[in-house]
C-alpha positions, -999 to 999 in steps of 0.1 A, spaced: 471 130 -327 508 124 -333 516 157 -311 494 146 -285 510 109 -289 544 129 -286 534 148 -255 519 120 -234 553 98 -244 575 130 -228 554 126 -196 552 91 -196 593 94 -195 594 121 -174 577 103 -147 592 76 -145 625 95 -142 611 111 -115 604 77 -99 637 64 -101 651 97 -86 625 92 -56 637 49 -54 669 59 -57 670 84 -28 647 61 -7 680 34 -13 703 53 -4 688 70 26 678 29 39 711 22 34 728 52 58 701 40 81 711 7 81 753 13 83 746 35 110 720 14 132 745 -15 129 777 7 141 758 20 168 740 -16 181 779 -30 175 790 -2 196 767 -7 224 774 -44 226 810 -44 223 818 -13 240 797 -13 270 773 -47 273 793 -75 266 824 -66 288 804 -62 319 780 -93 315 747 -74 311 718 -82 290 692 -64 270 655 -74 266 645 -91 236 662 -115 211 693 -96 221 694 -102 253 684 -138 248 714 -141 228 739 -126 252 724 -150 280 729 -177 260 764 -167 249 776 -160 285 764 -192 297 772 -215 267 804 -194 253 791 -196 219 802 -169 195 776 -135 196 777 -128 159 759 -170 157 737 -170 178 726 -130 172 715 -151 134 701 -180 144 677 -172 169 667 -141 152 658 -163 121 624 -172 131 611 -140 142 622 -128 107 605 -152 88 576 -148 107 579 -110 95 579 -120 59 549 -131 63 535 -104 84 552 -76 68 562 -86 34 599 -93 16 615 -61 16 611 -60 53 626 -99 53 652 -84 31 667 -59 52 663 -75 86 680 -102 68 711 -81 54 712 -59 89 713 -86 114 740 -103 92 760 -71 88 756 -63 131 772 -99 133 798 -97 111 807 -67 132 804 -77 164 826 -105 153 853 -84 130 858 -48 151 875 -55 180 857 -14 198 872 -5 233 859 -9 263 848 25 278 844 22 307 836 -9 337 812 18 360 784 -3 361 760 25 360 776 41 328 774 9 312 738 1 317 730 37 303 754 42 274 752 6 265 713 8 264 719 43 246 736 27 215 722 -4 214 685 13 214 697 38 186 710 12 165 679 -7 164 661 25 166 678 32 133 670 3 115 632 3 121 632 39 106 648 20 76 625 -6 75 638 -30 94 648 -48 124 678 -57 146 660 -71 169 626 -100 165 608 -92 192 587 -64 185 575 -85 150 567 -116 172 543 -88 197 525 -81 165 521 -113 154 513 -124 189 486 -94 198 465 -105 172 462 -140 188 458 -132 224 443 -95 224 469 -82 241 485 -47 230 522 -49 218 539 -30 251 523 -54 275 536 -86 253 570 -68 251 565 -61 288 561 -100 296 585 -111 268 612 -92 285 601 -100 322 607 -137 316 643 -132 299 653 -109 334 637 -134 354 662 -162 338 689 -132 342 684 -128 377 685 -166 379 719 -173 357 737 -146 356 736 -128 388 705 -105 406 725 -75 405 736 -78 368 700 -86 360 686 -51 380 717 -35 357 708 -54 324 669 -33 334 683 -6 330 701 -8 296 665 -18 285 650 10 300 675 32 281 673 13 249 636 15 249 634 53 256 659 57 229 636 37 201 609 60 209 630 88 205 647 72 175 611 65 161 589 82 183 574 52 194 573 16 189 530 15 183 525 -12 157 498 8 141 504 43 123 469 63 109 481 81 75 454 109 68 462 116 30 447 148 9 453 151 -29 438 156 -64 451 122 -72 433 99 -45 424 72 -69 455 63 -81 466 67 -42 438 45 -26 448 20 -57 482 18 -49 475 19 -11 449 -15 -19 470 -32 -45 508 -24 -36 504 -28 0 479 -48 5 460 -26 33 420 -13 32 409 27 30 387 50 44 374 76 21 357 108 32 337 134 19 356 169 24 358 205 11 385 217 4 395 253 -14 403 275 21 437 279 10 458 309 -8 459 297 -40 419 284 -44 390 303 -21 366 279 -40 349 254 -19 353 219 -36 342 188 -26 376 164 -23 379 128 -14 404 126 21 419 92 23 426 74 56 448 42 57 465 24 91 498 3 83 523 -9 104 551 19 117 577 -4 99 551 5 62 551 40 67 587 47 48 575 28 19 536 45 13 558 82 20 580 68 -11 547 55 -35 524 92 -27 556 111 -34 560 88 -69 521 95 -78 517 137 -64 552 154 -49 519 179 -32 504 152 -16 493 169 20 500 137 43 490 132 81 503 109 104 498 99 140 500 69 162 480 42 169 485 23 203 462 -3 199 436 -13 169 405 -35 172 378 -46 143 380 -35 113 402 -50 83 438 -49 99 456 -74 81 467 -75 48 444 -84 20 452 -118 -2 459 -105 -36 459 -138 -62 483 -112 -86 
C-alpha cells in the first residue's frame, strides 16, 4: 500500500510538472504573439495609414475617422471605443480573452503614441496595401493569441446570434457604413483607398488565421475521452458529441476496439486554450480541426456553471 501510495504521489507530481511546462510554453508563446501583433498593427498605422489619411474597417477605422476629424490623440480613442466591444467579449468569451484584448489594445496605444516609425512612402497605392498588410497581421497575430486588437469581429458574434445573420455579412455591413461616413468626411477617393487597406487587412487575417469563421469543429480521439469531454463541459463551458468508433487500424494495434470519438465546436478565439488543456490530460491526443462558417440549433453558447 505504502509503495503504491509512493508511486501514485511520483505521478501525481510528475504531472503536474508537466502542466506547468505546457502553461508555461502556452505564456510565453501568447506573449511573442502579442509583442509582435502590436509592432506590426503600430507599424501599419504609423508608417503607412495615418500619414496619408486612410482608414481601416472596424473599430480602427472608426477611430482614425474620429481622430482625423476631431484631432484627438489615436492611442485614446483606439481605448475608449474599443472598451465596449471588449466587455461585451468577457461575457461572450470569458476573462482570459478580456485580459489580453485588454493588455494588447493598451500596449498598441502606448505605441502608437511612444514610437515615432517613418513614413515609407506617400504612393497612395503602396500605402493602402502595405498599410492593410501590417495592420491585418497585427491583429491577425493577436487573435492566434487569444485576443483582439480590434472589437468588431466580437460584436458580429454577439450580433449573429440576435439577427441570424452570419459573421462576414455583419462585418460586411459594419464596415460598409464606416466607408460610407469616409467617403462622406474625409474624401471619396481616400475612402475607395481606405477599401483597399481592408481588403488587404482582411486577406491577411485569413492568412494569419486562416479564417475569421467564429465557429471551429474539434474532432478529438484518445484513451482518455472522459477526463477530455469533462474538461471540455466544465472548463469551457461548451456541450460534446460522442461517437461510437473502432479504432486499432494502426501500426502499433491491428485489434479492432470500440473507442469513444469526441466532437466539440468553440469559437476560433477557444481553440489555443482546449489545444493547451488535451495536451495537459494525453500529449497523444489525435486532434481534428476545421472551420465552421455558420452554425444553427444545437447548444452553441456556453453552459451556466453555478461553480
Amino acid at each position: 500500500m505504502g509503495k503504491d501510495s509512493k508511486e501514485a504521489s511520483k505521478y501525481t507530481a510528475g504531472k503536474r510538472k508537466y502542466n506547468r511546462r505546457i502553461i508555461i510554453r502556452q505564456f510565453i508563446t501568447d506573449v511573442l504573439l502579442l509583442v509582435l501583433g502590436v509592432a506590426s498593427a503600430s507599424f501599419g498605422l504609423k508608417s503607412f495609414l495615418l500619414p496619408s489619411n486612410f482608414i481601416d474597417g472596424g473599430v480602427t477605422g472608426i477611430s482614425l475617422l474620429v481622430e482625423h476629424k476631431t484631432g484627438i490623440s489615436l492611442s485614446i480613442l483606439l481605448i475608449l471605443i474599443n472598451i465596449p466591444f471588449v466587455v461585451l467579449g468577457y461575457w461572450q468569451i470569458g476573462s482570459r480573452f478580456f485580459i489580453k484584448s485588454i493588455i494588447a489594445i493598451a500596449g498598441l496605444a502606448i505605441v502608437v503614441h511612444v514610437i515615432p516609425y517613418p513614413i515609407i512612402t506617400e504612393d497612395k497605392l503602396l500605402v493602402s496595401v502595405f498599410g492593410g498588410f501590417f495592420l491585418g497581421a497585427g491583429i491577425g497575430l493577436a487573435m492566434r493569441a487569444g485576443a483582439v486588437l480590434d472589437g468588431t469581429e466580437v460584436t458580429a458574434i454577439y450580433l449573429s446570434k440576435k439577427l441570424g445573420l452570419s459573421i462576414g455579412d455583419i462585418i460586411l455591413l459594419f464596415n460598409i457604413a464606416i466607408f460610407s461616413v469616409a467617403a462622406y468626411l474625409i474624401g471619396r477617393e481616400e475612402a475607395l483607398y481606405s477599401i483597399l487597406t481592408y481588403m488587404a487587412a482582411s486577406k491577411t487575417i485569413t492568412l494569419i488565421i486562416e479564417g475569421i469563421e467564429e465557429y471551429t469543429g474539434v474532432t478529438i480521439i484518445s484513451h482518455k475521452h472522459d477526463e477530455i469531454r469533462n474538461m471540455i463541459i466544465d472548463k469551457l463551458g461548451r456541450g460534446v458529441t460522442v461517437y461510437q468508433g473502432k479504432g486499432g487500424y494502426g501500426k502499433i494495434d491491428h485489434e479492432r476496439r470500440d473507442i469513444e470519438i469526441i466532437y466539440a465546436v468553440v469559437t476560433r478565439l477557444e481553440t489555443s486554450r482546449l489545444n493547451t488543456e488535451i495536451e495537459k490530460i494525453d500529449p497523444s491526443a489525435f486532434v481534428i480541426t476545421n472551420s465552421i462558417k455558420d452554425t444553427k440549433g444545437g447548444m452553441i453558447k456556453k453552459r451556466p456553471f453555478s461553480h
